[in-house]
mmCIF file as gemmi writes it, N, C-alpha and C atoms, coordinates in Angstrom:
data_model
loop_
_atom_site.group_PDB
_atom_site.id
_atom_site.type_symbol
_atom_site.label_atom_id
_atom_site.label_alt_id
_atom_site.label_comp_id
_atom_site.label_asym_id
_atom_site.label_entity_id
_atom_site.label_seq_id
_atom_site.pdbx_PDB_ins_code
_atom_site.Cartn_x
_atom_site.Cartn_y
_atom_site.Cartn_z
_atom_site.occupancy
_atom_site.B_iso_or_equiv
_atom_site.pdbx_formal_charge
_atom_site.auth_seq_id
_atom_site.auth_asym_id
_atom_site.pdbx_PDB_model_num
ATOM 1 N N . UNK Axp A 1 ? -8.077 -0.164 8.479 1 0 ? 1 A 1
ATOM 2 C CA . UNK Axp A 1 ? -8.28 0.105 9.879 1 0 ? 1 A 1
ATOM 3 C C . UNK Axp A 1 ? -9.599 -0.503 10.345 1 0 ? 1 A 1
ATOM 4 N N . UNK Axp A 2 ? -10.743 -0.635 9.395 1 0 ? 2 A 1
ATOM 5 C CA . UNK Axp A 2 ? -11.93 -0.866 9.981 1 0 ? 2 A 1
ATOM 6 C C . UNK Axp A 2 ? -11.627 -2.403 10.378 1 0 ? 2 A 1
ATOM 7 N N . UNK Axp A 3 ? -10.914 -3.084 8.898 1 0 ? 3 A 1
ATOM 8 C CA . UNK Axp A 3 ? -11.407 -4.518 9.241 1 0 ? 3 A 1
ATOM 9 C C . UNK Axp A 3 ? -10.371 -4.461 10.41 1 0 ? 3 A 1
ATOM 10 N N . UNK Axp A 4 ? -9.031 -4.297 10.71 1 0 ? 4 A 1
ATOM 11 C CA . UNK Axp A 4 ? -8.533 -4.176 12.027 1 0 ? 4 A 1
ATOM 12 C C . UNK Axp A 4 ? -9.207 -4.024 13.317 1 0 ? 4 A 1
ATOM 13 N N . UNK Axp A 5 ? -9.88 -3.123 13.646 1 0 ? 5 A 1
ATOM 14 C CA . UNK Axp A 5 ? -10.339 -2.489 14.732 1 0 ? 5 A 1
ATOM 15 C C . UNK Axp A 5 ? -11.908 -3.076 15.115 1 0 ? 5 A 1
ATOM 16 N N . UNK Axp A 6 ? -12.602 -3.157 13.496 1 0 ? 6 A 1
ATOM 17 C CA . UNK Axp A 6 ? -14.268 -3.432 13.381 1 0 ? 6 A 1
ATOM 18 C C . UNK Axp A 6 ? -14.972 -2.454 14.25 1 0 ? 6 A 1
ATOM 19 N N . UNK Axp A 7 ? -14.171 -0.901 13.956 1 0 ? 7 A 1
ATOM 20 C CA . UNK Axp A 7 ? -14.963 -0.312 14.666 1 0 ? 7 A 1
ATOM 21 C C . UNK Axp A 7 ? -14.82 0.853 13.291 1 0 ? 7 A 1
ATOM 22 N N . UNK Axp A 8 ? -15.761 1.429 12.816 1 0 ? 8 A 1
ATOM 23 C CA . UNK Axp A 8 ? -16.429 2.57 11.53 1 0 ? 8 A 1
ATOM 24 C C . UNK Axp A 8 ? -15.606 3.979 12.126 1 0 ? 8 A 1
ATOM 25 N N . UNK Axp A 9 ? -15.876 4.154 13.208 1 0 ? 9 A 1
ATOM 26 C CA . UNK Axp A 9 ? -15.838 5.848 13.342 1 0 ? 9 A 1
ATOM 27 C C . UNK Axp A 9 ? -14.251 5.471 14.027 1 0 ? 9 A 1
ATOM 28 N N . UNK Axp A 10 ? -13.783 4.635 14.442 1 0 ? 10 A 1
ATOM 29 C CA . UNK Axp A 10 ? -11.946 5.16 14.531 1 0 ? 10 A 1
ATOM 30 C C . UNK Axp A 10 ? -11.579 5.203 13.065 1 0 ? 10 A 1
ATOM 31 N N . UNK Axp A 11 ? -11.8 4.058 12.144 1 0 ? 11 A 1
ATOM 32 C CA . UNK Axp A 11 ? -11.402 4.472 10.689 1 0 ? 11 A 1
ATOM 33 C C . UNK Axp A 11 ? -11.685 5.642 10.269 1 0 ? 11 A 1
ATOM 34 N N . UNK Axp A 12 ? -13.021 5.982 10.425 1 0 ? 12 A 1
ATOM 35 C CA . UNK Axp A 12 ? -13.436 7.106 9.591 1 0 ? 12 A 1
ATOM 36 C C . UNK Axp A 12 ? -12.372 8.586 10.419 1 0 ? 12 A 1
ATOM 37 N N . UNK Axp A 13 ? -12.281 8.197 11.693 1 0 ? 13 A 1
ATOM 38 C CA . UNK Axp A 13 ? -11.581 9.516 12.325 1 0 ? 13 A 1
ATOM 39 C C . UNK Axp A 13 ? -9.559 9.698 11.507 1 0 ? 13 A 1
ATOM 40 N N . UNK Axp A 14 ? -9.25 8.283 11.222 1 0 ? 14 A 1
ATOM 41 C CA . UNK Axp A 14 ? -7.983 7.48 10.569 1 0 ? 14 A 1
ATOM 42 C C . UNK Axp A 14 ? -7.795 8.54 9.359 1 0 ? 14 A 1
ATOM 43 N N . UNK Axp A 15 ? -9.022 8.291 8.101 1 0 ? 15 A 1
ATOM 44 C CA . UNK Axp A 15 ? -9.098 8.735 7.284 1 0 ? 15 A 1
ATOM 45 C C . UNK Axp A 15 ? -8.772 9.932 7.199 1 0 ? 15 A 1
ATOM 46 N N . UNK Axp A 16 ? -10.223 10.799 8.136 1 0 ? 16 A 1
ATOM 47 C CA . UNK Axp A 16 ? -10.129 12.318 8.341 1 0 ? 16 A 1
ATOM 48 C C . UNK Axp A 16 ? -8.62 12.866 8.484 1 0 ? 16 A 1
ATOM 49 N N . UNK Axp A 17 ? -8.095 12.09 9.126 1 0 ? 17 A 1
ATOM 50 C CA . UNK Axp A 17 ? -6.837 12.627 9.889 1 0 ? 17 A 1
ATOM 51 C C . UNK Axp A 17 ? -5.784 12.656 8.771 1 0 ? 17 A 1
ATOM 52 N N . UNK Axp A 18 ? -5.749 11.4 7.336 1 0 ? 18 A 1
ATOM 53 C CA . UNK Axp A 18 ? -4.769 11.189 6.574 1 0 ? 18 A 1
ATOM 54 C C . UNK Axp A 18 ? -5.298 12.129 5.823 1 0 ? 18 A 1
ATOM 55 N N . UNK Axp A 19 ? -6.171 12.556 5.662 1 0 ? 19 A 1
ATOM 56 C CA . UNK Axp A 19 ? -6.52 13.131 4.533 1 0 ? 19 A 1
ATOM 57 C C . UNK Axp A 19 ? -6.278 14.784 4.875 1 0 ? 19 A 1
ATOM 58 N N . UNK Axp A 20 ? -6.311 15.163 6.124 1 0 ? 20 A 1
ATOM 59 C CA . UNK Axp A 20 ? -5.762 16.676 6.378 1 0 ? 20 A 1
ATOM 60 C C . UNK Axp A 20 ? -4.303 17.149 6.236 1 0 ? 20 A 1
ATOM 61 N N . UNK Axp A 21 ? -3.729 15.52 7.151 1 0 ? 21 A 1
ATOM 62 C CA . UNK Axp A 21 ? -2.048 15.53 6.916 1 0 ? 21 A 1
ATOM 63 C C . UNK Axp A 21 ? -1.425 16.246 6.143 1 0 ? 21 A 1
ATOM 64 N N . UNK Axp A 22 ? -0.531 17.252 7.072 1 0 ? 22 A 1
ATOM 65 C CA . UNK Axp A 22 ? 0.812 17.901 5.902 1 0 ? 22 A 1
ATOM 66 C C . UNK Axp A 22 ? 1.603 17.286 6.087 1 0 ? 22 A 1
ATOM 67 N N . UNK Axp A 23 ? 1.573 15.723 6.484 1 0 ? 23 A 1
ATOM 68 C CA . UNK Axp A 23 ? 3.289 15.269 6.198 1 0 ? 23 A 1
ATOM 69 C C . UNK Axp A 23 ? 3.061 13.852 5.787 1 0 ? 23 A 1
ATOM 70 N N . UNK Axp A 24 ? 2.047 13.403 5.705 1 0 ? 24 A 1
ATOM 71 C CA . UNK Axp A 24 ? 1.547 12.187 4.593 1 0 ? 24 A 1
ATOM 72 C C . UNK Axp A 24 ? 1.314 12.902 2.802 1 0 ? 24 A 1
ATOM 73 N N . UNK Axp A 25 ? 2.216 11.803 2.296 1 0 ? 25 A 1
ATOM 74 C CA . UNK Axp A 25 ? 1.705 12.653 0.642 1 0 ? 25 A 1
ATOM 75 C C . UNK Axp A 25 ? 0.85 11.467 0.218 1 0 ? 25 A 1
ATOM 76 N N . UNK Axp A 26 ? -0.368 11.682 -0.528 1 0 ? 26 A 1
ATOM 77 C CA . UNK Axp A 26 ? -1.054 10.87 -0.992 1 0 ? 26 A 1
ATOM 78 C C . UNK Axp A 26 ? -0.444 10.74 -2.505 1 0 ? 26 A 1
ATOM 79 N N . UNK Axp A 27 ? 0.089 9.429 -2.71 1 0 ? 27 A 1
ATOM 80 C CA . UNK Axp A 27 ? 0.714 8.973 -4.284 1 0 ? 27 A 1
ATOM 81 C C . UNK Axp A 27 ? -0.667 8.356 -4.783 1 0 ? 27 A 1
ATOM 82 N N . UNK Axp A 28 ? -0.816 9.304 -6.492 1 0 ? 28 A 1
ATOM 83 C CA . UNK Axp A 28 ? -1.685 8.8 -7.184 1 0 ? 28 A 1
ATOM 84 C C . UNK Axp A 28 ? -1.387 8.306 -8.627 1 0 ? 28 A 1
ATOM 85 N N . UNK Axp A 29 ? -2.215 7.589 -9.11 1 0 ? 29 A 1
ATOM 86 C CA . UNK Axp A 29 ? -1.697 6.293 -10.265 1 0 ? 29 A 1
ATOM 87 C C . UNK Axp A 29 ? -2.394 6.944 -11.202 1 0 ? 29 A 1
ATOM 88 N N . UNK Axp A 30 ? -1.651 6.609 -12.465 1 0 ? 30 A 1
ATOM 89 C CA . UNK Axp A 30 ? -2.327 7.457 -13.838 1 0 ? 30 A 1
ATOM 90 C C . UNK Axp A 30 ? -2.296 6.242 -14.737 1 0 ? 30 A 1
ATOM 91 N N . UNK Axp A 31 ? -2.325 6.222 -16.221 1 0 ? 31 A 1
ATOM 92 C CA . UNK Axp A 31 ? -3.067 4.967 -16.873 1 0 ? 31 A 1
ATOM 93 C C . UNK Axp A 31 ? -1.845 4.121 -16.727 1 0 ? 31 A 1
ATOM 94 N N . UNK Axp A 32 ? -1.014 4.747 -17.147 1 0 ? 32 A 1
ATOM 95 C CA . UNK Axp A 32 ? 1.077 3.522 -16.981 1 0 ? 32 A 1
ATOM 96 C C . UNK Axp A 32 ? 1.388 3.164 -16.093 1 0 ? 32 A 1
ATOM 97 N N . UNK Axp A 33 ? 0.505 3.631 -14.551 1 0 ? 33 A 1
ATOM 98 C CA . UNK Axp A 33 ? 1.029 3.303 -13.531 1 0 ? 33 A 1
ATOM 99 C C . UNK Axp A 33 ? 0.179 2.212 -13.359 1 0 ? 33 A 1
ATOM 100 N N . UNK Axp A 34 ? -1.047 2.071 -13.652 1 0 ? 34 A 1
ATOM 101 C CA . UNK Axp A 34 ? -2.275 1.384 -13.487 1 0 ? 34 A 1
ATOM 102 C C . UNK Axp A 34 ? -1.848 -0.193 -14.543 1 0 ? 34 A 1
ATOM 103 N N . UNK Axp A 35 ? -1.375 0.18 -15.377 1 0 ? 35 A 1
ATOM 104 C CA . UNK Axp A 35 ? -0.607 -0.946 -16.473 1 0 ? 35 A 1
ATOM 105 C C . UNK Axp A 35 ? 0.323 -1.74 -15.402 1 0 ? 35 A 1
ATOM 106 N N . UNK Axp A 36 ? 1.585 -0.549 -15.256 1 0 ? 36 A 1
ATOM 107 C CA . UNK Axp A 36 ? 2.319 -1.729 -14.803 1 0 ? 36 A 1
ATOM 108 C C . UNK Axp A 36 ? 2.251 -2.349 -13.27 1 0 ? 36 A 1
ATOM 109 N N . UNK Axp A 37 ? 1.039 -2.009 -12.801 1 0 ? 37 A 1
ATOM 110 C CA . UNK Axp A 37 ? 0.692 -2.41 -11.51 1 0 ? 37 A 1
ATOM 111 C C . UNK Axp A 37 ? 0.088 -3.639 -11.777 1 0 ? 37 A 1
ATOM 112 N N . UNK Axp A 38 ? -0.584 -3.815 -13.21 1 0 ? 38 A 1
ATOM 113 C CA . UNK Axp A 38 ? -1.089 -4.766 -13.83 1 0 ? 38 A 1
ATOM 114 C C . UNK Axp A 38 ? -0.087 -6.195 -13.809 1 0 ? 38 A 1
ATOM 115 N N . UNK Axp A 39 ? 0.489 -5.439 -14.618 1 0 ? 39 A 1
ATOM 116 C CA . UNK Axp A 39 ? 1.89 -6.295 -15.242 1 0 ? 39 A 1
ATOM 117 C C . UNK Axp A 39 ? 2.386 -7.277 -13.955 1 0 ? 39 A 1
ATOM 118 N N . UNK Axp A 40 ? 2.408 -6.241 -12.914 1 0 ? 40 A 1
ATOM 119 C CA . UNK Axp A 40 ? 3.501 -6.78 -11.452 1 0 ? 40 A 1
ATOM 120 C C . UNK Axp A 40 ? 2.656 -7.74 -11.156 1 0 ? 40 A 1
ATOM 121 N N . UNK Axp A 41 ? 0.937 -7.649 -10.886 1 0 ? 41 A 1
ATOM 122 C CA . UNK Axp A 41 ? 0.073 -8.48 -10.228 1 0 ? 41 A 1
ATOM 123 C C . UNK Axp A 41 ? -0.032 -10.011 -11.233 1 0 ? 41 A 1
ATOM 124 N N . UNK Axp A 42 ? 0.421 -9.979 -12.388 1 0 ? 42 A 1
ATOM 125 C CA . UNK Axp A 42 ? 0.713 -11.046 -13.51 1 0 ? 42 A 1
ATOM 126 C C . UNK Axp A 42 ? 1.458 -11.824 -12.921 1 0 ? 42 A 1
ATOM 127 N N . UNK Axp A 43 ? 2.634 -11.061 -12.86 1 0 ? 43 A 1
ATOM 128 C CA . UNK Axp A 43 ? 4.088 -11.515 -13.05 1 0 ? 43 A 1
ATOM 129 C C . UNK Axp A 43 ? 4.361 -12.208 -11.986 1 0 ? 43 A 1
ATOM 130 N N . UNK Axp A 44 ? 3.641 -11.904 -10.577 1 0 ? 44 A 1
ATOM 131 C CA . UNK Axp A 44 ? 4.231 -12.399 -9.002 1 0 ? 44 A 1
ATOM 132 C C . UNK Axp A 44 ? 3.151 -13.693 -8.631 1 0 ? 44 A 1
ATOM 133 N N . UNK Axp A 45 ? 2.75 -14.398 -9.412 1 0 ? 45 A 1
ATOM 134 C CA . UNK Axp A 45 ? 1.931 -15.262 -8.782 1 0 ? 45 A 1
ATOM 135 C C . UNK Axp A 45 ? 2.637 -16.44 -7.651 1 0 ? 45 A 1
ATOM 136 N N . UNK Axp A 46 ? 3.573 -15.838 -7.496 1 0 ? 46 A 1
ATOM 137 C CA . UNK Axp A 46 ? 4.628 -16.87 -6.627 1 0 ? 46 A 1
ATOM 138 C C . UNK Axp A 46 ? 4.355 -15.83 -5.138 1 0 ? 46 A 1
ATOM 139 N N . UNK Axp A 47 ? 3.822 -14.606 -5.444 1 0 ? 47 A 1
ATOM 140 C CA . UNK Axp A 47 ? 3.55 -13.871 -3.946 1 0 ? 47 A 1
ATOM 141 C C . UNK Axp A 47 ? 1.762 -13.466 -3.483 1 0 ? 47 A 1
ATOM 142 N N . UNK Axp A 48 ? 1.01 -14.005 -2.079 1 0 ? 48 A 1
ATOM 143 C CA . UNK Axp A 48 ? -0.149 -13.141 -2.36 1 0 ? 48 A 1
ATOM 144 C C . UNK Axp A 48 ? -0.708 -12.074 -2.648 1 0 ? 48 A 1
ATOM 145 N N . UNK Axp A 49 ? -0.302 -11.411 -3.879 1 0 ? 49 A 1
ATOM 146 C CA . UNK Axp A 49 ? -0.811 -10.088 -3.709 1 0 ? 49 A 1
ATOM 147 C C . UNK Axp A 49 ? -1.845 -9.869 -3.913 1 0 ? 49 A 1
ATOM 148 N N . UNK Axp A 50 ? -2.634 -8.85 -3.895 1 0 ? 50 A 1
ATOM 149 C CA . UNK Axp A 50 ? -3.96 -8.461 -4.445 1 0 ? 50 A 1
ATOM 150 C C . UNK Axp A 50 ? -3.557 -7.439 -5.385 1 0 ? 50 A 1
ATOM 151 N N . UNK Axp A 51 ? -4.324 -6.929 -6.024 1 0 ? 51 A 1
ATOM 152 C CA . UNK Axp A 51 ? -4.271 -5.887 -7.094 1 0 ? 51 A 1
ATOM 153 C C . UNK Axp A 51 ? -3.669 -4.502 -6.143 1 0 ? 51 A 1
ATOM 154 N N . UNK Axp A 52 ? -4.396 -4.157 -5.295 1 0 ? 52 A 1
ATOM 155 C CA . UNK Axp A 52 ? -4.389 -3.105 -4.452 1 0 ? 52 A 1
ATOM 156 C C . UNK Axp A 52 ? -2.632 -3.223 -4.239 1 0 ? 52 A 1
ATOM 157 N N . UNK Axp A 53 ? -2.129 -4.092 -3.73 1 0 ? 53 A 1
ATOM 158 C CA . UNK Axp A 53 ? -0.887 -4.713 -3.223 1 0 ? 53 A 1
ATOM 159 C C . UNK Axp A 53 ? 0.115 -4.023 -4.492 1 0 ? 53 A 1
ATOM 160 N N . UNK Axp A 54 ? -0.382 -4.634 -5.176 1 0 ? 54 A 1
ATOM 161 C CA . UNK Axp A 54 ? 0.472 -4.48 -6.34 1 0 ? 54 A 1
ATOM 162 C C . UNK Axp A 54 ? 0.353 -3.244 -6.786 1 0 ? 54 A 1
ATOM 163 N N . UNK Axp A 55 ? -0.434 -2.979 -6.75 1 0 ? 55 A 1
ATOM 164 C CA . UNK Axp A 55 ? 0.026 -0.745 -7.043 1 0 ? 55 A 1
ATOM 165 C C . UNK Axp A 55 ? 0.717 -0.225 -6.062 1 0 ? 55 A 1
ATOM 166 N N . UNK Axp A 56 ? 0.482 -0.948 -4.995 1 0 ? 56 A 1
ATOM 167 C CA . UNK Axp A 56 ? 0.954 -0.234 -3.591 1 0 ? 56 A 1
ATOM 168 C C . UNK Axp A 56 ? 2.28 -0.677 -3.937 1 0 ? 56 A 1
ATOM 169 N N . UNK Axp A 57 ? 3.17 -1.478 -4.276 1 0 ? 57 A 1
ATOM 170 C CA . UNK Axp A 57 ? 4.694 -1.734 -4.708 1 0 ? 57 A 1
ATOM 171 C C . UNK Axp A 57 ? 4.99 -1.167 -5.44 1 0 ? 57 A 1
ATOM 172 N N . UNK Axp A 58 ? 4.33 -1.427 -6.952 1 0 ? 58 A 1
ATOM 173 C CA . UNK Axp A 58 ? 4.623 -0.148 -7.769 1 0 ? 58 A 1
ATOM 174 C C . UNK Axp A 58 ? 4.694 1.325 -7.229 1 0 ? 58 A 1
ATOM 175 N N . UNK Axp A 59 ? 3.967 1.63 -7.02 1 0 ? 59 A 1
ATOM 176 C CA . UNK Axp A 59 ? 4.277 3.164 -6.255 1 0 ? 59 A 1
ATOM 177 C C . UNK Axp A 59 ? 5.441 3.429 -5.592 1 0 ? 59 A 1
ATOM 178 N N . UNK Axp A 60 ? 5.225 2.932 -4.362 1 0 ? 60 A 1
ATOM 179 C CA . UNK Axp A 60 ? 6.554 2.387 -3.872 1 0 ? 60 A 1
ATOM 180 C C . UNK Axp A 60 ? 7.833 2.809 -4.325 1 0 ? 60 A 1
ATOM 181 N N . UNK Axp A 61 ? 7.955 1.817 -5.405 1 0 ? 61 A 1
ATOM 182 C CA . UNK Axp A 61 ? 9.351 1.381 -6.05 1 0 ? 61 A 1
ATOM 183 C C . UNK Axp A 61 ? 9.782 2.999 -6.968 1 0 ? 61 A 1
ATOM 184 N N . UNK Axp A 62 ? 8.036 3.361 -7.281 1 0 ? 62 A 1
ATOM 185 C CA . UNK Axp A 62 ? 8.689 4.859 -8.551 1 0 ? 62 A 1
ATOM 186 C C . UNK Axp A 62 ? 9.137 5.568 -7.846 1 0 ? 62 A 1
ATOM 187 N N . UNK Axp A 63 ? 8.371 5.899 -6.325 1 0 ? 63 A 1
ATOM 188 C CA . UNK Axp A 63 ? 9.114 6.849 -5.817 1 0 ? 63 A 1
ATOM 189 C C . UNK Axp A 63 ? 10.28 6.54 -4.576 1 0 ? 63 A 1
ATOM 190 N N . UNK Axp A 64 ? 10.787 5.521 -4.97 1 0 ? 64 A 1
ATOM 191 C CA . UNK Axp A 64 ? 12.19 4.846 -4.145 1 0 ? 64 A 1
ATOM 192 C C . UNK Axp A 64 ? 11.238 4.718 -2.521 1 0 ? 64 A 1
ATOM 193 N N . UNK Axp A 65 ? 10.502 4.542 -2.145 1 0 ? 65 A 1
ATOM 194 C CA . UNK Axp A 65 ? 10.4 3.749 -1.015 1 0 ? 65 A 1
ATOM 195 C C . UNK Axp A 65 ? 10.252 2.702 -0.47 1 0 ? 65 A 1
ATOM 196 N N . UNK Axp A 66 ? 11.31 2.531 0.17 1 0 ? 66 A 1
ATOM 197 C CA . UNK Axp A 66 ? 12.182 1.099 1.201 1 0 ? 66 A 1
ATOM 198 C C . UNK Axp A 66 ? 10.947 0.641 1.8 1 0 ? 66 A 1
ATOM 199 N N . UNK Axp A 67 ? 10.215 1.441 2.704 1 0 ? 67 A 1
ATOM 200 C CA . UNK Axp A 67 ? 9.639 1.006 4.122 1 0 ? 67 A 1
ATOM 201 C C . UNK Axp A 67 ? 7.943 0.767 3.704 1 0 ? 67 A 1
ATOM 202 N N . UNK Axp A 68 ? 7.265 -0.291 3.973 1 0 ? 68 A 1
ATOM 203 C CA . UNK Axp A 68 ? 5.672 0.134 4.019 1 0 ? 68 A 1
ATOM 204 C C . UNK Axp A 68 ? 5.121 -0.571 4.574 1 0 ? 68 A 1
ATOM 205 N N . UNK Axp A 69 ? 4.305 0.229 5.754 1 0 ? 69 A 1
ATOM 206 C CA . UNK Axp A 69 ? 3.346 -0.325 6.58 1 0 ? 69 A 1
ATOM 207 C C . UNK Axp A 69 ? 2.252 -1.114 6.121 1 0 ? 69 A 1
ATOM 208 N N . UNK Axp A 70 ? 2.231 -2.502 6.916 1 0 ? 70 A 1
ATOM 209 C CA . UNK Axp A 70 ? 0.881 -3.03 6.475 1 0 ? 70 A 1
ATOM 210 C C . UNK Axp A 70 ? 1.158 -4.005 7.586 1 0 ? 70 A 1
ATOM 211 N N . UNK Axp A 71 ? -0.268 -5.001 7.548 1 0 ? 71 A 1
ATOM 212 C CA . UNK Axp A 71 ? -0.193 -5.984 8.142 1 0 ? 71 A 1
ATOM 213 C C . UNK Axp A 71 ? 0.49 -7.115 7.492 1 0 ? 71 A 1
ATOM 214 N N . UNK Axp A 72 ? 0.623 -7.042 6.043 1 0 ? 72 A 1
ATOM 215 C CA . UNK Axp A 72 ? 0.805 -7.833 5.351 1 0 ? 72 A 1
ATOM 216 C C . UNK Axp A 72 ? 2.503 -8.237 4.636 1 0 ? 72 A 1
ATOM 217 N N . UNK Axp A 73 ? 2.662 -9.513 5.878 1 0 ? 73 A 1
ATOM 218 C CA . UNK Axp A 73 ? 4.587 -9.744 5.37 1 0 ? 73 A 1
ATOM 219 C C . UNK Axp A 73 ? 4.876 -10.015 3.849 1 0 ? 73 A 1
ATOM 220 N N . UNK Axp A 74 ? 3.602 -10.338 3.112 1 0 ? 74 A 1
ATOM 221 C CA . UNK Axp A 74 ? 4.18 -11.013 1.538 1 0 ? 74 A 1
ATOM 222 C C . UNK Axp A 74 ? 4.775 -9.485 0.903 1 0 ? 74 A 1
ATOM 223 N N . UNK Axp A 75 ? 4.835 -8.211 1.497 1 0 ? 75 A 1
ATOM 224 C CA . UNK Axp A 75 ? 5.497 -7.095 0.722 1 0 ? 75 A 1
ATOM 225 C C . UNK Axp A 75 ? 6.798 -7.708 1.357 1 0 ? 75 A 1
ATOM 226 N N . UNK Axp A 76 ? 7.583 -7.99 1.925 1 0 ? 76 A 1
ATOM 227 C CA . UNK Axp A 76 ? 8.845 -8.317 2.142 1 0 ? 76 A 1
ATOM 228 C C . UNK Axp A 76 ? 9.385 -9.276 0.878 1 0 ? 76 A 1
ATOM 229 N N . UNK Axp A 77 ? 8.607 -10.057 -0.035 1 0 ? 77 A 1
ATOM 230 C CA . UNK Axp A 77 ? 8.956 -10.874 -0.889 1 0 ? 77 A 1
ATOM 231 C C . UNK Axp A 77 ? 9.002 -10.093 -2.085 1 0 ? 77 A 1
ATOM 232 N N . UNK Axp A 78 ? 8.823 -9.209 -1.715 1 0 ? 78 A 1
ATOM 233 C CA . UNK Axp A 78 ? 9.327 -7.476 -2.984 1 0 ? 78 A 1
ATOM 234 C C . UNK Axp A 78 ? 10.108 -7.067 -2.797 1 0 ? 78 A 1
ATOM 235 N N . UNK Axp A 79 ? 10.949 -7.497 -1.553 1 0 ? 79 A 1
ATOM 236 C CA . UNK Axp A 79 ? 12.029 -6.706 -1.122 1 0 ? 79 A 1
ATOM 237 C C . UNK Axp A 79 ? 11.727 -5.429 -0.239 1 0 ? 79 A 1
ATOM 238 N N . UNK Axp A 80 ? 10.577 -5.036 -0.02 1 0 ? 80 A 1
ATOM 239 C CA . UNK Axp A 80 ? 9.915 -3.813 0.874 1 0 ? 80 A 1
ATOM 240 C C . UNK Axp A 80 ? 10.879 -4.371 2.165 1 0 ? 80 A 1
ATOM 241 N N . UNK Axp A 81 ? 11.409 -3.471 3.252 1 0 ? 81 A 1
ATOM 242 C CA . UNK Axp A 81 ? 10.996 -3.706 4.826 1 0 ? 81 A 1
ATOM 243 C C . UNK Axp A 81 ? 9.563 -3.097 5.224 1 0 ? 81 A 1
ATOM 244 N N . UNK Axp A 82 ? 8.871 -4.439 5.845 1 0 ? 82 A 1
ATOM 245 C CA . UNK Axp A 82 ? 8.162 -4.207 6.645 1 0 ? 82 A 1
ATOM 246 C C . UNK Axp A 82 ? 7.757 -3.844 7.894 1 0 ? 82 A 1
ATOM 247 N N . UNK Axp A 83 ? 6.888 -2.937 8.371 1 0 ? 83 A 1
ATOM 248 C CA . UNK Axp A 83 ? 6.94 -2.328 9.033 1 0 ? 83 A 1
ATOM 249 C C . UNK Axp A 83 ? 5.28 -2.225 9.566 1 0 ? 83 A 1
ATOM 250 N N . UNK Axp A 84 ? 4.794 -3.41 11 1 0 ? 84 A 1
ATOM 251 C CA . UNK Axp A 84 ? 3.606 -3.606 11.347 1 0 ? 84 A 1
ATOM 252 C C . UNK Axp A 84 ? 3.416 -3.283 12.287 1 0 ? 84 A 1
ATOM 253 N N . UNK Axp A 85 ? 3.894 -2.496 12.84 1 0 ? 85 A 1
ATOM 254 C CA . UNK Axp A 85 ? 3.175 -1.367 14.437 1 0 ? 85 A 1
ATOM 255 C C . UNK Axp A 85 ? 4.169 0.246 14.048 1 0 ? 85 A 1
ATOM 256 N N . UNK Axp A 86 ? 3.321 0.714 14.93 1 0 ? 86 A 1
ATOM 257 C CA . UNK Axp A 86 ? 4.086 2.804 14.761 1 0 ? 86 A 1
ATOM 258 C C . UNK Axp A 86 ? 5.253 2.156 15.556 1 0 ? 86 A 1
């Protein structure tokens, strides 16, 4: 949001807000998830991902979700639908 906006306190208000959410679940990575997030960021050099990217698919995929917001279309080359405005 920051680098989006380049403004600190709407992110930081972004944050506050995800982080109170009862209907956002925050998915967290443990050492196998952290591996094969590894593995994926290896394996796809045919897509830009970043590391971050690549957990963010992995995750994703463990817990069957289709849809993920970003600015970024190279998750469609995962097969994600993308999804870049509310």
């Amino acid at each position: 949001m920051r680098a989006r906006t380049r403004n600190h306190k709407l992110s930081v208000q972004l944050g506050t807000d995800i982080l109170a959410s009862k209907t956002i679940v925050l998915l967290k990575i443990d050492d196998d998830g952290l591996q094969n997030s590894w593995d994926l960021y290896k394996q796809r050099s045919d897509v830009p991902l970043s590391f971050t990217d690549s957990t963010i698919a992995f995750l994703a995929r463990k817990h069957f979700i289709s849809d993920i917001f970003s600015y970024d279309g190279h998750f469609g080359a995962l097969s994600f639908h993308v999804l870049d405005r509310l």
